[in-house]
N, C-alpha and C positions, 0 to 999 in steps of 0.2 A: 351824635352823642352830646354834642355840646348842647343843643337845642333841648335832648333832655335831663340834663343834669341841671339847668336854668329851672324847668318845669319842675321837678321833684323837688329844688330848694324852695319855689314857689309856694307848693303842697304841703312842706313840712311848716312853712310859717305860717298859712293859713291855720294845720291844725292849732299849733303855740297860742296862736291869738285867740283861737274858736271855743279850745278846751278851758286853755289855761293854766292846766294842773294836770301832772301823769295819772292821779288818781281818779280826774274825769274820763281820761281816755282808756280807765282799763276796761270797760264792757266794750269800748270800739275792738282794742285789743283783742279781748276773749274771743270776739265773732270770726276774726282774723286769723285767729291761730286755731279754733278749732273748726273752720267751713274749713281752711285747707288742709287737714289733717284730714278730713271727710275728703274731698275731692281728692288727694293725691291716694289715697285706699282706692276709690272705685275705679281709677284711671291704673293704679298698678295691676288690679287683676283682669283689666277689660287689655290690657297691654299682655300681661300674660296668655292672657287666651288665643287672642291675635296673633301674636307674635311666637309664641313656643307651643301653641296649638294645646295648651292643659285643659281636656274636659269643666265645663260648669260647673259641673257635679263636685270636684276634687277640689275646684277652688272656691265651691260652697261651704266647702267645713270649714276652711278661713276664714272667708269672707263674710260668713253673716256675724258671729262673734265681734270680730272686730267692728266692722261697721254698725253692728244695737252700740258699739262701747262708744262709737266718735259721734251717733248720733243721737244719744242722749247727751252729751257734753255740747254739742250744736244746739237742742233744744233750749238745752237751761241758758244758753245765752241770748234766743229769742225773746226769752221775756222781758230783756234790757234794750230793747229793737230804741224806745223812747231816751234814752235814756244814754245812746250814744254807737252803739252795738248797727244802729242805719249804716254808718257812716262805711266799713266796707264793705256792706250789699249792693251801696251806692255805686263806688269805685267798683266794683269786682261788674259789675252790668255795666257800666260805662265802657269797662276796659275789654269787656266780650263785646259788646257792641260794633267797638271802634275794630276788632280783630277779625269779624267775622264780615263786616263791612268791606274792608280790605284784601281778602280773601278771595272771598266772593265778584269783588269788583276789580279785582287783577285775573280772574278764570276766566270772568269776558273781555278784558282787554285781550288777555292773548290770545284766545279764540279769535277774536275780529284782525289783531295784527295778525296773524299766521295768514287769514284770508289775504290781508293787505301785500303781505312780502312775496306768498309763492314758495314754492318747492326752490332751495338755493340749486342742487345738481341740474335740474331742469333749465334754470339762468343761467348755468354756466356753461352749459350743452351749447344752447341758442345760443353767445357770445360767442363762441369756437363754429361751429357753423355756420353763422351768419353775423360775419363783423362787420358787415357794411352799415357804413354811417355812425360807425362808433372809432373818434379816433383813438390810439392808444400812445399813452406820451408817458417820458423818461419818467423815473421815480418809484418808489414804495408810499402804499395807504394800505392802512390798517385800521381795518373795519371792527368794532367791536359788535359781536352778538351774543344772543344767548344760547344759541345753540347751533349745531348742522343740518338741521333740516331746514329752515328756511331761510330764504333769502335779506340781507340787512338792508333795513329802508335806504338808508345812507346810499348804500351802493346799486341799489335800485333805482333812486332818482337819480345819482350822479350820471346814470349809462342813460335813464330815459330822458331826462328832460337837458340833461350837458354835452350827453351823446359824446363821454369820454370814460377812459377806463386806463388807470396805470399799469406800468410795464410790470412789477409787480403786487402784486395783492395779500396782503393775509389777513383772513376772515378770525379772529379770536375768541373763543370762547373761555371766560372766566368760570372754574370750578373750585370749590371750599371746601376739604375733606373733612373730615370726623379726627382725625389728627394732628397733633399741634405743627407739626413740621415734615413737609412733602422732602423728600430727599430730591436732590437737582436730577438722576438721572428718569428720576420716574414726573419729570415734573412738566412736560410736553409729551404729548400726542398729535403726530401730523396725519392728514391726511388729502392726500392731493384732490378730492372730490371725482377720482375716476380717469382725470386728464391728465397726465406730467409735462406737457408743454406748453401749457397754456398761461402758463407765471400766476395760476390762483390757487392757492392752499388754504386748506383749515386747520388748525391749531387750535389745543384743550390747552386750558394751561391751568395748573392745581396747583392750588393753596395747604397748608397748614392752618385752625382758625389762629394761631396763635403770630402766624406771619405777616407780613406787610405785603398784599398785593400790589407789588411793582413788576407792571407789565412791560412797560421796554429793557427790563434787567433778563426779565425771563425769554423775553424773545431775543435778547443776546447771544442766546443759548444754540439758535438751530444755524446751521450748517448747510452752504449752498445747494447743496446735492436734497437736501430737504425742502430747501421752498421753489427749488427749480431755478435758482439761481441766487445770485449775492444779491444782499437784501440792503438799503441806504436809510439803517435805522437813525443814524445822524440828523439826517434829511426826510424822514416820514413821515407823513400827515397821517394824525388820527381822526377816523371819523367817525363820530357820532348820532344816533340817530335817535333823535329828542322826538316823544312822546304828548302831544296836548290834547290832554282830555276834556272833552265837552258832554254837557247834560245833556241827552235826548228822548225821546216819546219809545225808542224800544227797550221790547222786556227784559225783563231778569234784574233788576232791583227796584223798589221805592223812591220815588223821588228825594225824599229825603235821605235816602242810603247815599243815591247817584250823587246829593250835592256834598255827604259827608267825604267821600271816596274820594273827590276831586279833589275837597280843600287840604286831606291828607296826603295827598298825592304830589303837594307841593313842600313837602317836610322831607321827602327825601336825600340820601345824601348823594354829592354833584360826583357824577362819576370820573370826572378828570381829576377831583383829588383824588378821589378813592383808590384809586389805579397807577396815581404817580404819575400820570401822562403830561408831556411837554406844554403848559399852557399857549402858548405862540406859535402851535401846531395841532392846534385840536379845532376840527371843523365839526359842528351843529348843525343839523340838516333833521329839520321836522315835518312834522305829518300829521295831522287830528284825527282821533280816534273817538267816538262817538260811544257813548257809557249806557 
């Protein structure tokens, strides 16, 4: 947020200086306010259709009236295109560019991590099975992921290549509901991954968007008989599993997408603050993923 609230005060100076005068900038304006009076009409009834199943047909009597009416008021401001009316055709392509770049370039990151991590149930089987060579030593780590089905790099490399694994585990999945405020008893989901002795649990843990994602408050919350024993959130290491992406020769975007994807890739925000996590106890543990 901070990074863009710099960049839009940026933007607005840029225009002050560029225009000069509100009255230069009303054809930028007019494009502005009637492209998205256009766009949010064809997006409300392709949403309607989608979404509450209303025949073409019915939301054609609406729909074409309305839209002759936004798109002649889109036209008559095409003819100011010179004249100032560019400026958010400009922005509006830049800002679908950079969106669908994004998009698009996080559907193959996950796709390639899910191949990188592995089924999580499956890792947890083969640790309970076959612990030789993995020691396992006092304490809680808390693994953060995105979800239950696969396994966290973090704790993938910590068993492969450290060939350790703490006495107990919880795997965390952060969720953000459509509501401003998750009530506290609905606001975990455990589940032991199949095993209850095995000290490794997964845990949802849901947000409010209107709340502060602070995950050690919320893991305060369970109860020994839930993560298979008392948990030393005092004393927990959180781990981390840091993502570096690199440009390569396989499909699925333009080089020039692969190099946009990257450099936006580092604008995002750090997930130890996001989360409220104990700085002096959050371990990074990465992995290169190829774009």
């Amino acid at each position: 947020m901070p990074w863009i609230n710099w960049l839009l005060m940026v933007c607005v100076l840029t225009l002050v200086f560029a225009f000069r005068s509100s009255a230069s900038l009303a054809y930028a304006y007019g494009m502005a306010v009637t492209g998205t009076i256009t766009i949010t009409t064809i997006l409300f009834f392709y949403v309607a259709h989608r979404r509450r199943g209303t025949p073409w047909w019915v939301l054609g009597l609406v729909a074409v009236p309305l839209l002759v009416v936004d798109l002649l008021f889109l036209a008559a401001n095409v003819t100011k295109l010179a004249h100032g009316a560019w400026l958010p055709l400009v922005i509006a392509v830049t800002a679908f560019t950079v969106m669908t770049t994004w998009r698009r370039g996080r559907e193959i990151v996950t796709e390639r991590r899910a191949r990188l991590e592995g089924p999580l149930r499956g890792f947890v089987r083969a640790l309970h099975q076959d612990p030789a060579g993995v020691s396992v030593v006092q304490g809680t780590a808390i693994f953060l992921n995105r979800g239950a089905e696969t396994t966290p790099l973090a704790m993938r490399a910590n068993v492969e290549h450290n060939h350790v694994r703490h006495e107990h585990v919880v795997i965390a999945t952060i969720e953000f509901d459509t509501i401003p405020r998750v009530p506290e008893a609905e606001r975990l989901t455990v589940d032991p991954l199949g095993l209850k002795t095995d000290g490794i649990t997964h845990v949802t843990i849901r947000f409010g968007y209107t709340e502060t994602a602070d995950v050690p408050a919320a893991l305060a919350l369970l109860t020994p008989d839930q993560t298979e024993g008392a948990l030393d959130l005092d004393g927990a290491t959180y781990f981390l599993s840091k993502m570096e992406l690199r440009t390569s020769t396989e499909p699925g975007m333009a080089p020039w997408r692969k190099r946009l994807f990257v450099a936006t890739s580092h604008i995002t925000a750090d997930a130890a603050d996001a989360f409220a996590l104990p700085r002096d106890r959050v371990v990074l543990i990465g992995s290169h993923v190829d774009v």
